[in-house]
C-alpha positions in Angstrom: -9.1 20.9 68.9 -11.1 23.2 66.8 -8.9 24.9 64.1 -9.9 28.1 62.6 -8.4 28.2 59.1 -7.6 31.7 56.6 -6.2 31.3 53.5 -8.0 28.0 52.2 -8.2 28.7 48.7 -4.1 29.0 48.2 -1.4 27.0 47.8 -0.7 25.8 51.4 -4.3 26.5 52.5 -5.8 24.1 50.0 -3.4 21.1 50.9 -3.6 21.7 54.9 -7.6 21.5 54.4 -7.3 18.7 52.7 -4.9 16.7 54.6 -6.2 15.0 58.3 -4.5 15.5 61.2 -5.6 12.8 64.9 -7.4 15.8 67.1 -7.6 18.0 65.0 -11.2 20.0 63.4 -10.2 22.2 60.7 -12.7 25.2 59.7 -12.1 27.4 57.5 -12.2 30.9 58.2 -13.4 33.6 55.0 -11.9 37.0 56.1 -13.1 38.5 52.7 -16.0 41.0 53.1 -16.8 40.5 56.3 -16.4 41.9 60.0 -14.7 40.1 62.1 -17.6 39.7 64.5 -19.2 37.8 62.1 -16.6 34.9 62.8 -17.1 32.4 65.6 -13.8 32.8 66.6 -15.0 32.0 70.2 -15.5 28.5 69.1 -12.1 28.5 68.1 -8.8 26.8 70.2 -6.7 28.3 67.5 -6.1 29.7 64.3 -3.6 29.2 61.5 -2.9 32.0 59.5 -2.8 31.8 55.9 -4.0 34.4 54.4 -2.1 37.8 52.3 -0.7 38.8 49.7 2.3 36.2 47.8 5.3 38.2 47.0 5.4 39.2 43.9 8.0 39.5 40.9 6.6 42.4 39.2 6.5 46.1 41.9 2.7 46.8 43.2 1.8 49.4 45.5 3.6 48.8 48.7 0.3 49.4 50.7 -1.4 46.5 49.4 1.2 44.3 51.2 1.2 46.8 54.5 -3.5 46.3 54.2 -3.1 42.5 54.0 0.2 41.1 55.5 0.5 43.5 58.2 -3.2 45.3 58.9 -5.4 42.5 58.3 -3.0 40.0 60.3 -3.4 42.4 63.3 -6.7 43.0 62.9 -7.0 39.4 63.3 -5.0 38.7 66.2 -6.9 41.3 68.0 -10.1 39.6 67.4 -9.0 36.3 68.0 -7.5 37.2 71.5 -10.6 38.9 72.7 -12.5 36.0 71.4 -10.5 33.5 74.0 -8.4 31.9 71.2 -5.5 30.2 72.9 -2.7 29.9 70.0 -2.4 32.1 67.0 0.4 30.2 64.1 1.1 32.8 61.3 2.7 31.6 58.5 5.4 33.8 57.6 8.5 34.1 55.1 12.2 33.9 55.1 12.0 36.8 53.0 12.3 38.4 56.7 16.2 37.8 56.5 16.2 39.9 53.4 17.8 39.0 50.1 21.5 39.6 50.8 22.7 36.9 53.2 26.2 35.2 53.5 25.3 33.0 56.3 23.3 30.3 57.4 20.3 31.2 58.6 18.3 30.2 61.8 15.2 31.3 64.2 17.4 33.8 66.2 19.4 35.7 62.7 18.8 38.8 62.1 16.0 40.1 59.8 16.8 43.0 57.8 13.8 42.8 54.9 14.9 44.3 51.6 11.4 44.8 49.8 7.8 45.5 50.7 6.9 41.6 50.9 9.7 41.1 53.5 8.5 44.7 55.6 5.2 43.5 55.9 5.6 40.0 56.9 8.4 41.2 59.3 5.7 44.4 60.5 3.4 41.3 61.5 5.6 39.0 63.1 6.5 42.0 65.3 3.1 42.9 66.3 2.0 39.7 66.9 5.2 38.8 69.2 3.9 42.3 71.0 0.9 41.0 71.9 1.9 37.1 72.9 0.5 36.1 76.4 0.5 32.5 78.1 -3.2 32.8 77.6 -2.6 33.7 73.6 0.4 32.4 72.6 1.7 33.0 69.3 4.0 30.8 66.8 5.5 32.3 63.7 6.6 29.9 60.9 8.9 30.8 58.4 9.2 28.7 55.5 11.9 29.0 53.1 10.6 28.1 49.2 7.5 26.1 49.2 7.1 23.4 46.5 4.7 20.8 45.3 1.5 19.6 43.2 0.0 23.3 42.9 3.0 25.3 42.7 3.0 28.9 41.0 5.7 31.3 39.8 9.5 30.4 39.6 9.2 26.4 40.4 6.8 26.4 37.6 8.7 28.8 34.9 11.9 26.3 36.2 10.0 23.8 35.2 8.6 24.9 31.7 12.5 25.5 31.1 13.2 22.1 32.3 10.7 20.5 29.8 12.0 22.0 26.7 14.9 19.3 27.0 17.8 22.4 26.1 21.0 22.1 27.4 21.0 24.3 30.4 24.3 25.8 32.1 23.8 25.0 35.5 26.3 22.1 36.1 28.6 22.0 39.4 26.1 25.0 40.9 27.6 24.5 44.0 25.1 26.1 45.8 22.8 25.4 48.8 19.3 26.3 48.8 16.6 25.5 51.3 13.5 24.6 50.3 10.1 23.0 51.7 8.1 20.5 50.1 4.3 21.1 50.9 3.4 18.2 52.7 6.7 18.5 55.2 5.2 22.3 55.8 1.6 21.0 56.4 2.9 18.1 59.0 5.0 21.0 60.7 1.6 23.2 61.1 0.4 20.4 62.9 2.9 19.6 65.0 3.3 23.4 66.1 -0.5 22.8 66.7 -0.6 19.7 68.6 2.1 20.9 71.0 0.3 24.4 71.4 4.0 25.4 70.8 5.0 29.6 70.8 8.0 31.2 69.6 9.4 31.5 65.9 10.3 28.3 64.3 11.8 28.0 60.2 10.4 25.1 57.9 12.7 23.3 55.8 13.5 19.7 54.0 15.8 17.3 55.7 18.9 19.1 53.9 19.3 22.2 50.9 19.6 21.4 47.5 21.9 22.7 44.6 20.1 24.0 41.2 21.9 21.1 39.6 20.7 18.7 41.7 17.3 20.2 41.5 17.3 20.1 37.7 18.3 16.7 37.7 15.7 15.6 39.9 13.0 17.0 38.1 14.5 16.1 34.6 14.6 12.6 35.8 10.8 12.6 36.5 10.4 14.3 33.1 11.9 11.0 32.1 14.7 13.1 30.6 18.8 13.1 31.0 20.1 15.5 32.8 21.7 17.4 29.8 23.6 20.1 32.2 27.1 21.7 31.3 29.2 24.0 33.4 30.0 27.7 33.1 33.7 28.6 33.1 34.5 30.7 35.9 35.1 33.7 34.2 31.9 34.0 32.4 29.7 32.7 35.6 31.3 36.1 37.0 30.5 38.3 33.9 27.1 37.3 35.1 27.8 37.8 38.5 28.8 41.6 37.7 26.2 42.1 34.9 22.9 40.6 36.1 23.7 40.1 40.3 19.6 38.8 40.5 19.7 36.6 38.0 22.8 35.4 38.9 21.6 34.9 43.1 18.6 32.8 41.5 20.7 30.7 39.0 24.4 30.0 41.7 23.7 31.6 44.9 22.8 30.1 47.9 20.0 30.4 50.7 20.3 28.1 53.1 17.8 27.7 56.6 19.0 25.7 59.2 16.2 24.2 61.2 17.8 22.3 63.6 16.7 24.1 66.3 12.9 23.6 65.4 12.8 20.4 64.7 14.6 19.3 68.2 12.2 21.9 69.7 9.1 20.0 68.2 10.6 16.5 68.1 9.8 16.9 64.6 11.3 14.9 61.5 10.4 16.1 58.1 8.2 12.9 56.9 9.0 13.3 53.2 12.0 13.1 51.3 13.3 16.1 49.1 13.2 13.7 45.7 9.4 12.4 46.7 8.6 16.1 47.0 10.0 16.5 43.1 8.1 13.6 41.9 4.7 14.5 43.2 5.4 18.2 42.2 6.9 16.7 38.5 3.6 14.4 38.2 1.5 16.8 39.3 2.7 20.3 36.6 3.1 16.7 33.7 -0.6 16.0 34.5 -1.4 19.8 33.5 -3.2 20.7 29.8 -0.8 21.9 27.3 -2.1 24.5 25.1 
């Protein structure tokens, strides 16, 4: 199967490039500058959608997510149908849901998106479910937090924070958080692929993870203790009241259930969560200090 590929020079892009699935040709696909009848999308059997613009922590214009999550995605989709591309796989974001959720989520939970990053993944997925045929059919991935060798923003400052070996007060989190390590997200592209599966599916590891836990995981592959103590439960909710972000970050949970996918696909994430660390611990220890 030929593979058209956006997004090649990011995170995900870079690793599902450079990992090999049986049957599968990957191309990549360079959407910047150029029409899209310049593309040989008619050589294509499908595309994966990488491509657009990463959430970001600090406010930019909320057209510059609408022009590349939602514009350039449909833009796309057009092309490739009238091209005779059979499967279209965007890869979107389980900042769909929105921020405040008290339940577990899954493929069929409601998304109420709570900031322009959310809105314009969600504006695509809609289109693009609008347009699914049984001649074009159209998968939607939504991964949860994606970790691993190449990482950037939180995992990374989490890290840094990590490596400064300061007691941190994070013990007993209790939390549950879903997240994806990189490879386990690449092997699920493929398997949507290889099944020429449609429909919305979630990514996640084999079970969420606590911030504790998480700490410890990657403190052990620092080679360091642990060196976690616990908030009493009055000042935890001082924070609660006083800072509700930073306090959903540090003890709140976010937790994807992918069940459903993964009995859908016959899929098994291949990698453990603590493998996942390590690579991701090795990789950000191999990294020039200033």
């Amino acid at each position: 199967m030929r593979i058209g590929v956006t997004g090649t020079t990011g995170f995900v892009g870079r690793r599902f490039m450079a990992i090999r699935a049986e049957g599968l040709e990957k191309r990549s696909l360079d959407l910047r500058g150029k029409s899209f009848t310049e593309l040989p999308l008619q050589e294509l059997d499908a595309i994966v959608h990488l491509a657009g613009k990463a959430h970001e922590m600090q406010p930019i214009p909320e057209w510059i997510y609408v022009k590349v999550n939602f514009e350039l995605t449909r833009d796309l989709a057009d092309a490739a149908m009238a091209a005779g591309v059979k499967q279209f796989i965007y890869i979107s974001s389980t900042k769909v849901y929105g921020d405040e959720v008290n339940e577990v989520l899954t493929e069929f939970s409601a998304c109420h998106p709570a900031d322009p990053y959310g809105k314009s993944k969600r504006q695509a997925e809609e289109y693009l479910l609008s347009i699914a045929r049984p001649e074009f059919k159209v998968a939607i991935l939504r991964p949860p937090l994606i970790y691993g060798p190449g990482v950037k923003g939180n995992m990374i400052r989490l890290m840094d924070l990590a490596a400064k070996d300061l007691p941190l007060p994070l013990g007993n989190a209790g939390n549950r958080r879903s997240m994806v390590y990189l490879d386990n997200l690449v092997a699920l592209i493929h398997q949507v692929i290889q099944q020429e599966a449609e429909g919305i599916f979630v990514g996640g590891d084999a079970a969420p993870i606590s911030t504790d836990a998480l700490i410890r995981m990657i403190r052990q592959g620092m080679g360091k203790r642990p060196n976690l103590f616990t908030l009493p439960g009055g000042l935890r909710k001082i924070i609660r009241s006083a800072r509700p972000a930073l306090y959903q970050r540090l003890f709140g949970s976010f937790e994807v259930d992918p069940g459903f996918t993964n009995r859908t696909l016959s899929f098994t994430p291949p990698y453990p969560t603590k493998e996942g660390m390590a690579a991701m611990v090795n990789w950000y220890q191999s990294l020039p200090r200033p």
